[in-house]
C-alpha positions in Angstrom: 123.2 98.0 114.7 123.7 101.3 113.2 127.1 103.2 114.4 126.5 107.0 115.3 129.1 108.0 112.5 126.2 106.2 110.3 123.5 108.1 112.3 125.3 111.5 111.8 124.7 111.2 108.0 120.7 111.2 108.1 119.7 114.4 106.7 115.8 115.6 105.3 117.1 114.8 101.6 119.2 112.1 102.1 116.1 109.8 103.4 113.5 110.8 100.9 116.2 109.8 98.5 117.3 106.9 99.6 114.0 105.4 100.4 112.1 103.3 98.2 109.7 103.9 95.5 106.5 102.7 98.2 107.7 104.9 100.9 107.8 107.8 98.6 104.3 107.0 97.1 102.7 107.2 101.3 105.0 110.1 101.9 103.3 112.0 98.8 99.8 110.6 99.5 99.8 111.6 103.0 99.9 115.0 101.5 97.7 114.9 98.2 95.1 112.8 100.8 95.2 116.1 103.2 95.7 118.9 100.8 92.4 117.3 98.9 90.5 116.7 102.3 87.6 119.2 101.9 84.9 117.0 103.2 85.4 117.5 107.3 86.2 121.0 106.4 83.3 121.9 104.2 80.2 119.5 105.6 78.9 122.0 107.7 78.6 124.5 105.0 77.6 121.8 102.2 74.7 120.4 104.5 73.3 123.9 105.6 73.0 124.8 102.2 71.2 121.9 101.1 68.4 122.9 103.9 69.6 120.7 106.7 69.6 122.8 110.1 73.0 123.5 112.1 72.6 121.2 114.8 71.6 117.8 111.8 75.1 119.6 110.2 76.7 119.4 113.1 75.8 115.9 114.5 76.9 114.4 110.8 80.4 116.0 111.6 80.3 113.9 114.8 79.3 111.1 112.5 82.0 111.6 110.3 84.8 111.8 113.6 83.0 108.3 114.9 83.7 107.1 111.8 87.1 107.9 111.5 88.2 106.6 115.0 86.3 103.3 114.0 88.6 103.4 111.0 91.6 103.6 112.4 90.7 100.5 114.2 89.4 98.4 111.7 92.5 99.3 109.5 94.6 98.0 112.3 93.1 94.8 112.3 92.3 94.5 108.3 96.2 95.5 107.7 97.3 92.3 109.8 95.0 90.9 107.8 94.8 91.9 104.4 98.7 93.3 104.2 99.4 97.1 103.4 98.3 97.6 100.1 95.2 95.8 100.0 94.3 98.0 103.1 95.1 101.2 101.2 93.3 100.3 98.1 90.1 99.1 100.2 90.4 102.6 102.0 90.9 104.7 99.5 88.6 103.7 97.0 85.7 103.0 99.4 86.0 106.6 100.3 85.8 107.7 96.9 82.6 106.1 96.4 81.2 107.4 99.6 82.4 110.9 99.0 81.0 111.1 95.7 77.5 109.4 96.7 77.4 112.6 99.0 76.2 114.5 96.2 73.5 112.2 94.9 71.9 111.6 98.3 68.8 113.1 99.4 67.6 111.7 102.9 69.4 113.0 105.6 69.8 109.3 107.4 71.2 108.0 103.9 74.1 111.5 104.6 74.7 110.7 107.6 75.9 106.9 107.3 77.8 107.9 104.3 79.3 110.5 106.0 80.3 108.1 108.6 81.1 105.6 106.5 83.5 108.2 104.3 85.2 109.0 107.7 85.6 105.3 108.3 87.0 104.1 105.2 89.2 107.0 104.6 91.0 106.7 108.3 91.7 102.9 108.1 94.6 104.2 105.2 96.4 105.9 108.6 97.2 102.7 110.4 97.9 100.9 106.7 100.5 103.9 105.9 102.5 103.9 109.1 102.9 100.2 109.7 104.8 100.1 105.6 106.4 103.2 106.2 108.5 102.1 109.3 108.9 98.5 107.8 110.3 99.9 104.7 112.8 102.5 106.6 115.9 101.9 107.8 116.2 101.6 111.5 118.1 105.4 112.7 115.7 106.8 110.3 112.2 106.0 111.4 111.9 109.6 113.4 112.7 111.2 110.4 110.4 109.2 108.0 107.3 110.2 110.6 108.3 113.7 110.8 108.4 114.3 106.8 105.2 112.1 106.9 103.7 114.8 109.5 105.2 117.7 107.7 103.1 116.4 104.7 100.1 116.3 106.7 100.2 119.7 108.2 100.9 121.2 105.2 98.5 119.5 103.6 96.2 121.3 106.5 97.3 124.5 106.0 96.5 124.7 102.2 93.3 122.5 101.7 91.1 125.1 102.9 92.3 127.7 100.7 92.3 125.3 97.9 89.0 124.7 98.5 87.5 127.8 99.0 88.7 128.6 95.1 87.7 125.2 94.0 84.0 126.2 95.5 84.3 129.7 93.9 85.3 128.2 90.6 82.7 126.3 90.6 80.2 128.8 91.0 79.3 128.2 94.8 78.8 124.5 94.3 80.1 121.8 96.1 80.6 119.2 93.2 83.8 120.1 91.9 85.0 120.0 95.6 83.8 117.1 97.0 84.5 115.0 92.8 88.3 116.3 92.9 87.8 114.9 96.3 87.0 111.5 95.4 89.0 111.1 92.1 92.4 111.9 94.0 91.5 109.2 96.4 90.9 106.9 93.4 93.7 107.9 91.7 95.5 107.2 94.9 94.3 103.5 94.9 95.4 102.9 91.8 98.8 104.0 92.5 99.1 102.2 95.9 98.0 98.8 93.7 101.1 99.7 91.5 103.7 100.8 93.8 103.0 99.4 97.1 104.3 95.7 97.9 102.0 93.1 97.8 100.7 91.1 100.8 102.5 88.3 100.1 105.7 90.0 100.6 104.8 89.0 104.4 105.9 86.3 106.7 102.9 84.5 107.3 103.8 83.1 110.5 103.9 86.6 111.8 100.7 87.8 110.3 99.0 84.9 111.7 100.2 85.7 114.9 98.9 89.0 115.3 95.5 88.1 114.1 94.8 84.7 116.0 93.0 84.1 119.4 96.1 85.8 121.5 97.2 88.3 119.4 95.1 91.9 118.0 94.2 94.9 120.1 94.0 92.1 123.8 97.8 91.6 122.8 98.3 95.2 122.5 96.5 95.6 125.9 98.5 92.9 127.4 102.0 95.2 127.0 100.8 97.4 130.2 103.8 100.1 129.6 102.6 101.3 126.1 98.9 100.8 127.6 99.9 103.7 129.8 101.9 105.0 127.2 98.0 105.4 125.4 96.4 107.1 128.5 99.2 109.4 128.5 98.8 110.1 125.1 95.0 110.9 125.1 95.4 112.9 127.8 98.3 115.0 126.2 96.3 115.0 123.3 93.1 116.4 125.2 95.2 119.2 126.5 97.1 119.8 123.0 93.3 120.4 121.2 92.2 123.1 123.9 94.2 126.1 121.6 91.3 125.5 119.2 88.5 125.4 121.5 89.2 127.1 125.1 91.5 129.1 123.5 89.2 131.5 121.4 86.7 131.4 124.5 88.6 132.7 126.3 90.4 135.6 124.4 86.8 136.7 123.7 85.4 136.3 126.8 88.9 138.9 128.3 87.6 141.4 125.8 91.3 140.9 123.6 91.0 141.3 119.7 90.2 137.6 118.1 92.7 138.7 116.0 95.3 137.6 118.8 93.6 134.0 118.7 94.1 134.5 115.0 98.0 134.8 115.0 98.3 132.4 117.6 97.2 129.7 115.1 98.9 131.1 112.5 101.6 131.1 114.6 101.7 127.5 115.6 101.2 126.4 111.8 104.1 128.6 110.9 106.3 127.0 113.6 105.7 123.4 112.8 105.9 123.7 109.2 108.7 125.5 108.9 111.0 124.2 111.7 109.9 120.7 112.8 112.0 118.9 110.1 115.0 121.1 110.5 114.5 120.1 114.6 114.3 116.6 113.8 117.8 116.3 112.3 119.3 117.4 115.8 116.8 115.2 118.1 115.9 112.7 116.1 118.7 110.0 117.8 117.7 111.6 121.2 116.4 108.9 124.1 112.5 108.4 123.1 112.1 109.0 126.6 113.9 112.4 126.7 111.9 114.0 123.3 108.3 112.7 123.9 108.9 113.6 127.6 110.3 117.2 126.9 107.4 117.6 124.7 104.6 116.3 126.5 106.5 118.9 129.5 106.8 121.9 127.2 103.2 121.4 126.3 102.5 122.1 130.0 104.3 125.1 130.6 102.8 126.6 127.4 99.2 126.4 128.5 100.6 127.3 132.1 101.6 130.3 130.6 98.0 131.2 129.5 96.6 131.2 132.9 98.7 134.4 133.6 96.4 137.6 132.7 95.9 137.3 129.6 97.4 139.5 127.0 98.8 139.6 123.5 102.0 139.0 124.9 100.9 135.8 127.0 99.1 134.4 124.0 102.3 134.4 121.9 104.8 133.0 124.2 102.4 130.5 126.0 101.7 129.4 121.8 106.0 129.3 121.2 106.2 127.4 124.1 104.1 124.6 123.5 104.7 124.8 119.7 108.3 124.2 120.6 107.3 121.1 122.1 105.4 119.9 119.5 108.5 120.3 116.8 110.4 118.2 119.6 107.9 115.7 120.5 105.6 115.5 117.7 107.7 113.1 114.9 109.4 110.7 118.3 105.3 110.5 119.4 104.2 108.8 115.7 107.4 107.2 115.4 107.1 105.6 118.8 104.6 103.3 118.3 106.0 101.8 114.9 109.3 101.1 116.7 108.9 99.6 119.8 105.7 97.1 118.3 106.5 93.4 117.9 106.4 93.1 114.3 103.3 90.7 114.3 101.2 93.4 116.0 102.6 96.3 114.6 99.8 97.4 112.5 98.0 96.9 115.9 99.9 99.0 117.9 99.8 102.1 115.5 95.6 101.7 115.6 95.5 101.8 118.9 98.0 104.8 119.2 95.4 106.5 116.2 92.7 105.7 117.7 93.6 107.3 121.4 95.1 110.4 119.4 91.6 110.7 117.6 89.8 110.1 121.0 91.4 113.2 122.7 90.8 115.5 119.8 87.2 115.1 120.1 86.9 114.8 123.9 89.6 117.9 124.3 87.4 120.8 123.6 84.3 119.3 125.4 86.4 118.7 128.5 87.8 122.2 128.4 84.8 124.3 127.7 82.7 122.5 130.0 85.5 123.4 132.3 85.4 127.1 131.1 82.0 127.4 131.8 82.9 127.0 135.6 86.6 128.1 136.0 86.7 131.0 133.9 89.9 131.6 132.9 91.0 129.9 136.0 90.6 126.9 133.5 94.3 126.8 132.2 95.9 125.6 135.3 93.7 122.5 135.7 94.9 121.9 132.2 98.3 122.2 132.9 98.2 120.2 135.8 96.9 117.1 133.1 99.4 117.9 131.2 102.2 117.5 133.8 100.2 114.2 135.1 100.7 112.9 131.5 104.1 113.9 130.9 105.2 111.8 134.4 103.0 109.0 133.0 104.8 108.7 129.9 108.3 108.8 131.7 107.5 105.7 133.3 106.2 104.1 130.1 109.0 104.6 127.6 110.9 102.5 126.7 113.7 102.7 124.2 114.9 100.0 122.0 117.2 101.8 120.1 120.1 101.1 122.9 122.5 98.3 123.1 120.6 94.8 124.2 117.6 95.9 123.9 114.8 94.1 122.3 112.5 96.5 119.6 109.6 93.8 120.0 109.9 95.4 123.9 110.7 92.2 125.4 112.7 93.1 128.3 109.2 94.6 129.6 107.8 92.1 132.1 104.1 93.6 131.0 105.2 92.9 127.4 102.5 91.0 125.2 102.6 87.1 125.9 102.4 86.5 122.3 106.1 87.6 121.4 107.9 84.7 121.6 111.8 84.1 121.2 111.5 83.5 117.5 109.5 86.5 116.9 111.8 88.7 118.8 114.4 87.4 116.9 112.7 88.2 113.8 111.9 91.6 114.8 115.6 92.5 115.6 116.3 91.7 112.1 116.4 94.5 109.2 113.3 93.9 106.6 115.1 92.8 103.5 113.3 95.6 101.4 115.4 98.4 104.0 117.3 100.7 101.5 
């Protein structure tokens, strides 16, 4: 077990040095993957200018979501399978082709299932990345690892758009050079994962056969009823989380405020989690699970709370610090979660079910909320808060964390537990992978 004096030394630089070459190569591929991810954010425009009318452009952005909670599934499954690597070389070189094809395609029906497709294949990397990144990490730094991995991601977010809009200048208001640059970093990607990433046989076979016979896969993951409603809680805080992109806007518009207000409270939240959320990690990242994922699934709540107050520039900013505040303390304990308290047969499992859910209440958050809008007006925010506060005593009572003394990371001492974790397993599971650094 690691001693706190061994906790105390985990710094930001410290992990990304001592980890190993494969955790290095996700940690940068999370971000190349993201900073080169033009395709959800340029469809739209691509497809319109091609002839094809809003609402076909929008349905094949639908298409493309479907597909990528579908992925996230199927890379569950096909990394229990298949091992890490393959997984990641399967993803990210069938996206390349399907992102490419984009270009060559003329029937809207051909598009749209490559669109789908593209979101498919390029998803099931997600489950793939976070199942070798927390085998390959030592134990008292998994939060860390899934908070530089996330800091990759959003800034990843931040940039591609920009990046893209000069790619599509440069290229003369065309799309190729986008959506090629696209594909060949995702190929280039799959040829570094083939080198750098360990192979599947690296694997105890006993486990993987575990996790993919007749009692194990996404009805053992079902079977452990805490992180079942640790799920629901999550899809709902996730629901709640999307509503500063959708209701948000609404409803600064619809109060007559400057969008520009809307404008700095997104720029706002970008700038708080990018530059603060691995500098906030250091301090909370040996906290209870039950105390960070709990404060931030609260803090979430008071922030939109604080919108339903009369809304003015001032409630805008300090209902968006509030819940961005939770976000830097929740955020890297809510990905990390998953990947630490799996049995290590059904890890890859767990982490596609928690992708999937996260997915799920992207896409049903901003429906939910501005149908709600539609009928509450701007009485919509305390509804929403009240989920919020729903999920965050949900998730009290699902937590559980392994990182304390006789307790069981497989999550055995849970009577709701999946049945397929047997003592040999749990064993296994308690023991350090012999590729930690």
């Amino acid at each position: 077990m690691t001693t706190p004096e061994r906790r105390q030394q985990v710094t930001i630089i410290s992990t990304w040095r001592e980890s190993p070459l494969a955790v290095k190569t996700l940690l940068a591929g999370v971000f190349v993957n993201r900073l080169s991810g033009f395709l959800n954010i340029f469809l739209v425009l691509y497809l319109t200018s091609k002839g094809h009318s809003a609402e076909a452009a929008a349905l094949a952005l639908g298409a493309y979501g479907a597909g990528a909670m579908v992925g996230v599934l199927i890379g569950g499954s096909l990394t229990a399978r298949m091992g890490t690597r393959n997984t990641t070389i399967v993803s990210m070189a069938g996206s390349s082709l399907l992102i490419a094809s984009l270009l060559y395609l003329d029937g809207y029906a051909l598009v749209l299932v490559a669109v789908a497709l593209a979101g498919l294949m390029g998803q099931m990397f997600r489950p793939a990345s976070a199942v070798l990144l927390s085998q390959l990490t030592r134990d008292d730094r998994q939060v860390m690892v899934f908070a530089m991995s996330r800091f990759g991601l959003n800034l990843g977010a931040m940039a591609a758009p920009l990046i893209g809009f000069g790619l599509y200048n440069l290229d003369e208001q065309r799309y190729d050079l986008l959506f090629l640059g696209e594909a060949l970093i995702a190929l280039v990607f799959a040829v570094v994962a083939w080198a750098t990433l360990p192979a599947r046989d690296e694997q105890d076979p006993e486990a993987a056969s575990a996790g993919t016979g007749r009692h194990g896969g996404y009805l053992a993951v079902l079977r452990d009823r805490r992180y079942v409603v640790f799920l629901v809680s999550t899809l709902a805080h996730t629901a709640v989380y999307g509503q500063y992109l959708s209701t948000l806007p609404l409803d600064v518009e619809t109060s007559g405020l400057e969008i520009f207000w809307y404008t700095m409270a997104v720029s706002l939240n970008g700038f708080v989690v990018i530059a603060f959320e691995l500098l906030t990690t250091k301090l909370t990242q040996n906290w209870p699970f039950r105390v960070t994922i709990g404060l931030g699934f609260a803090l979430m709540g008071v922030g939109i709370a604080v919108y339903a107050l009369p809304l003015t520039p001032a409630v805008i900013v300090i209902g968006t610090l509030v819940w961005s505040l939770g976000e830097i303390v929740g955020g890297p304990a809510i990905f990390a979660y998953p990947a630490v308290i799996a049995p290590a047969q059904l890890k890859s499992h767990y982490l596609g079910g928690f992708h999937f859910v996260f997915g799920l209440g992207s896409a049903i958050g901003p429906v939910a909320g501005g149908w709600l809008l539609v009928r509450l007006g701007h009485g919509v925010w305390l509804p929403l808060a009240a989920v919020s506060l729903a999920a965050t005593l949900l998730v009290l009572t699902a937590i559980r964390d392994p990182r304390g003394p006789g307790q069981d990371p497989a999550g055995s001492d849970d009577p709701g537990g999946p049945e397929a974790v047997d003592a040999g397993t749990a064993a296994e599971a308690e023991a350090p992978p012999a590729r930690r650094s």
